[in-house]
C-alpha positions as CSV (number, residue, x, y, z in Angstrom):
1,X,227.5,43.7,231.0
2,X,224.6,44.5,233.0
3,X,221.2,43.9,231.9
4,X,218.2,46.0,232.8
5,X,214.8,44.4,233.0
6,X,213.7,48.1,231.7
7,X,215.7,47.5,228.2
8,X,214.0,44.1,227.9
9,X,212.5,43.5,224.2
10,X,211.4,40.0,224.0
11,X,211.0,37.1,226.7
12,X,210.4,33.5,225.5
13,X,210.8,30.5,227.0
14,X,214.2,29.8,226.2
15,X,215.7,33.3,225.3
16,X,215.6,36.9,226.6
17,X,216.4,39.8,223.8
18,X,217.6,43.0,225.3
19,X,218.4,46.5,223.7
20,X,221.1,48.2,224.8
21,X,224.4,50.2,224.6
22,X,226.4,47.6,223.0
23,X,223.9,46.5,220.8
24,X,221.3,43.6,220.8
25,X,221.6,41.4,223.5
26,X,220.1,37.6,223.4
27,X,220.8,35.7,226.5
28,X,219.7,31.8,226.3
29,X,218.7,29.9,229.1
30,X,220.7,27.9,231.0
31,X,219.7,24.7,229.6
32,X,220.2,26.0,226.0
33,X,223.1,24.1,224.4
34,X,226.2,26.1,224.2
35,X,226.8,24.3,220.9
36,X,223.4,26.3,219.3
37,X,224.9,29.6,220.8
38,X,227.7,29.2,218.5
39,X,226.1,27.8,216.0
40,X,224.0,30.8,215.5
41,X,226.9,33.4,215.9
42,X,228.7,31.2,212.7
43,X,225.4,30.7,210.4
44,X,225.4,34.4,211.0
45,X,229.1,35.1,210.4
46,X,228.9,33.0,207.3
47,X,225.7,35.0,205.6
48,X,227.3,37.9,206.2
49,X,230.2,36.7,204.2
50,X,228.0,36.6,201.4
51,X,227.8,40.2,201.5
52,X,223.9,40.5,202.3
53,X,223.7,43.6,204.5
54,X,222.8,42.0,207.4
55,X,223.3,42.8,211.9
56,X,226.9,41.2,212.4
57,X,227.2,39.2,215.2
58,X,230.1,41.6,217.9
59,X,230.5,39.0,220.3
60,X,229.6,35.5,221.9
61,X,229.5,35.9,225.6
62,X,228.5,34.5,229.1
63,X,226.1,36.5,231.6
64,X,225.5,35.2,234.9
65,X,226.7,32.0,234.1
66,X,224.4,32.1,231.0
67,X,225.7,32.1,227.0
68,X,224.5,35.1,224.9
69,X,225.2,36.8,222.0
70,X,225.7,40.5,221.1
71,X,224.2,41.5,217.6
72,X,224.5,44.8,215.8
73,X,221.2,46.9,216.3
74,X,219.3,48.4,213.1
75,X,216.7,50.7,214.4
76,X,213.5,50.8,212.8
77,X,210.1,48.7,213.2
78,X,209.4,44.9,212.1
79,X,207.8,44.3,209.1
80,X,204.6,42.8,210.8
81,X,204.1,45.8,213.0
82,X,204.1,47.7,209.3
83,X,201.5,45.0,207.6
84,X,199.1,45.2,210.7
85,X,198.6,48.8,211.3
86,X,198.5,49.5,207.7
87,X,196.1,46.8,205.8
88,X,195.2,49.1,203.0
89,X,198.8,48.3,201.8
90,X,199.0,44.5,202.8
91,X,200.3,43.7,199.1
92,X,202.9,46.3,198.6
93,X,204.3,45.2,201.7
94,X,204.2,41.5,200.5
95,X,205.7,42.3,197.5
96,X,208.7,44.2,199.3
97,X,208.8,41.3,201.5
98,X,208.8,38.6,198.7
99,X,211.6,40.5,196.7
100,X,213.5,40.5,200.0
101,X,213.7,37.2,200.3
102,X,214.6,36.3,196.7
103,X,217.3,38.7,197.3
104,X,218.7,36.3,200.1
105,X,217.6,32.8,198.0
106,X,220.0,34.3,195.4
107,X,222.9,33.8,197.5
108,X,225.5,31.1,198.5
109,X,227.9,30.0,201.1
110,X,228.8,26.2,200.7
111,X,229.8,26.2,204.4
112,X,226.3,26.6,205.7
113,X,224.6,23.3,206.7
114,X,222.5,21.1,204.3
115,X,219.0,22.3,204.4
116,X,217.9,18.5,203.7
117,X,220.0,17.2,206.2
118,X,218.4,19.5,209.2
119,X,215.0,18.4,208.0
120,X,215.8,14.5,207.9
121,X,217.4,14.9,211.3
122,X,214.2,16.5,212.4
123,X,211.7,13.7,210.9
124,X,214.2,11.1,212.5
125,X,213.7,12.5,216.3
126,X,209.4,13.5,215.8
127,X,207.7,12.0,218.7
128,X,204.3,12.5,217.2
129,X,204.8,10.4,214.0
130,X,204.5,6.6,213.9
131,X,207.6,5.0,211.8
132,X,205.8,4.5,209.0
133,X,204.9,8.4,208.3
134,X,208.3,9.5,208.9
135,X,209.4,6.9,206.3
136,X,206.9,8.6,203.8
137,X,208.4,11.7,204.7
138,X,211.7,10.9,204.8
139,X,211.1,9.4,200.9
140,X,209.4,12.5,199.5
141,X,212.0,14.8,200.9
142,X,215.1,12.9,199.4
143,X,213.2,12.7,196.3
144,X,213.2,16.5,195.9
145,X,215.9,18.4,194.1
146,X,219.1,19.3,195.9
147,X,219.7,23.1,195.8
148,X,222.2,25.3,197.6
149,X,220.8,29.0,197.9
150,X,220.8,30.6,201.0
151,X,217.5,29.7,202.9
152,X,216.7,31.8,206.4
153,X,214.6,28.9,207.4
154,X,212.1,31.7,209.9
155,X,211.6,33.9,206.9
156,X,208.7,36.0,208.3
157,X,207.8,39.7,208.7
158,X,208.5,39.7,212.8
159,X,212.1,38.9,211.1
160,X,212.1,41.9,208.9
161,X,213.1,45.7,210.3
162,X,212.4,48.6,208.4
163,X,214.6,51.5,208.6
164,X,213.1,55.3,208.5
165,X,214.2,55.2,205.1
166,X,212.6,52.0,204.0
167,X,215.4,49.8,204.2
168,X,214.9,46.5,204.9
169,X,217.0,44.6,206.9
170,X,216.7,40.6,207.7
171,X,217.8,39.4,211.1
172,X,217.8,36.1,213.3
173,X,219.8,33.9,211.6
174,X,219.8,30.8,214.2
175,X,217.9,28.6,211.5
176,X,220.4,29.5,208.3
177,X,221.2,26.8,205.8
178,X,221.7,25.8,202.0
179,X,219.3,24.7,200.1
180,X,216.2,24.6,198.2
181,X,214.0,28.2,198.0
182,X,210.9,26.5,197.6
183,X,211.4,24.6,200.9
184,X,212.5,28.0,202.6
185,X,209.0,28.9,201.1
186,X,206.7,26.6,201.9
187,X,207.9,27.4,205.8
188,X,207.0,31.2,205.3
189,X,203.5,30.2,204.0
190,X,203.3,27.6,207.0
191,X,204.2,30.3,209.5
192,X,201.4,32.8,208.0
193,X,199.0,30.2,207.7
194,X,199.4,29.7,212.1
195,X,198.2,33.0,211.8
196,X,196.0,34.1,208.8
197,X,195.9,32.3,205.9
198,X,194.7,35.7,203.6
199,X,198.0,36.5,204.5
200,X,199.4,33.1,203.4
201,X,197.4,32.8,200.3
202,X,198.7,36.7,198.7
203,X,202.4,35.5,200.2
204,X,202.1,32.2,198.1
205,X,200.7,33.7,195.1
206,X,203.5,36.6,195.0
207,X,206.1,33.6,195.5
208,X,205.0,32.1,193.0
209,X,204.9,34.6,190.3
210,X,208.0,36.8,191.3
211,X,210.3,33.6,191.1
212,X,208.6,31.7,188.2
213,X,207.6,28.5,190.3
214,X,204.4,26.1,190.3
215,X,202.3,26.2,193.5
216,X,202.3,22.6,193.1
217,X,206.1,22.4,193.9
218,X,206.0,24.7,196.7
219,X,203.7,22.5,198.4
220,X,205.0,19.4,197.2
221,X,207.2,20.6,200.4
222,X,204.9,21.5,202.9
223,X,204.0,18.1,204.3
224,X,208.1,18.0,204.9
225,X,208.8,21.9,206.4
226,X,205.5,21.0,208.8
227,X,207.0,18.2,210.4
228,X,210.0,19.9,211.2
229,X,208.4,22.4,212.3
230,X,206.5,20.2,214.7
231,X,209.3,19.0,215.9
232,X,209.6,22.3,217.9
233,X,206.7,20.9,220.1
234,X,205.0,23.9,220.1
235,X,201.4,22.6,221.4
236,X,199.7,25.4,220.1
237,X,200.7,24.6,216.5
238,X,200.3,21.1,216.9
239,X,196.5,20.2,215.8
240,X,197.1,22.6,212.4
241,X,200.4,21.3,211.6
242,X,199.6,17.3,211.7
243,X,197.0,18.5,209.2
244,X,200.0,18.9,206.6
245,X,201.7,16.1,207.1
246,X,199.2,13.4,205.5
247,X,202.3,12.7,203.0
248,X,199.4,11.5,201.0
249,X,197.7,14.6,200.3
250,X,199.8,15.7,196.9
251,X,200.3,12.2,195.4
């Protein structure tokens, strides 16, 4: 399969993301453990199995010595591109978005990892926490209740194409698991909040109404979800994040 730099969608540090004839191409680096390659294809295999309309994964592959995956292509634009040229309709897009993800939430698949046990193994390798804070953390989060709906775990609208005829299709499914909704929650309003908290604030508030919970649970979670999400050592995020993790804060 030849890749040409011309069909090139996204670049990141780790990845590249073409578009091509086959479909969606994502070639990792070549330090990127084959073992997440894989991983990613099964999460994906195994949320499609809950019959959620989602790109199927058409093959797990090696390009120039490097793993990649093809992915079924749904053409359309991101959900993001969508909220930012159109403000004026910022909430009617929330509310598409919100109802999209209780969609997925209201699925299982019991072989899809523990949701509690990725975020305990990401407290346990954090760098940037002294032993007691990750104990705190590690506390609250096995005090919280055990769930097993389908949780994206990067539910946000860069992750969200829209078809011409306003079809809404989720994709990226690296982070899947089982488990609780509000914790899959508490990372989307984490992830607007990097960006604009307006955004964060009318996500949280739709959340919250559309699927009956208190406010106060979803962010009994978010000292938990920041932590592993500082675990992706994104400097960037870093100052904001360690401002959510004072385990102290909703006592």
């Amino acid at each position: 399969m030849k890749l040409e730099q011309s069909n090139l969608i996204v670049k990141r540090a780790h990845k590249e993301v073409y578009k091509t004839e086959e479909g969606i191409v994502k070639i990792f680096g070549k330090e990127h453990p084959k073992a997440d390659v894989f991983n990613e294809a099964l999460n994906t295999a195994r949320v499609e199995a809950t019959g959620l309309d989602i790109p199927k994964v058409k093959q797990v592959t090696q390009i120039d010595g490097r793993w990649a995956l093809v992915i079924e292509c749904k053409e359309g634009k991101t959900l993001e591109e969508m909220m930012n040229v159109d403000p004026a309709n910022l909430e009617k897009y929330m509310e598409d978005f919100v109802d999209l993800q209780l969609q997925v939430q209201s699925k299982r698949n019991p072989l899809l990892n523990k949701l509690k046990d990725k975020l305990a193994r990401q407290i346990n390798e954090l760098k940037d926490l002294d032993a007691t804070a990750r104990y705190e953390l590690l506390t609250r989060l096995e005090s919280m209740p055990k769930h097993d709906k389908v949780c994206h775990g990067d539910f946000n609208p860069s992750n969200v194409i829209v078809g011409k005829t306003g079809k809404m299709t989720v994709i990226d499914w690296a982070h899947a698991t089982q488990g609780n909704a509000s914790a899959d929650a508490a990372m989307t309003y984490l992830l607007f909040a990097l960006k604009d908290q307006k955004k964060a604030d009318l996500y949280l508030k739709l959340f919250c109404k559309k699927s009956d919970t208190a406010k106060q649970y979803v962010q009994q979670w978010l000292p938990i979800v920041a932590a592993a999400q500082l675990s992706k050592e994104n400097e960037m995020e870093k100052e904001f994040l360690m401002k959510w993790i004072d385990v102290f804060d909703y006592q």
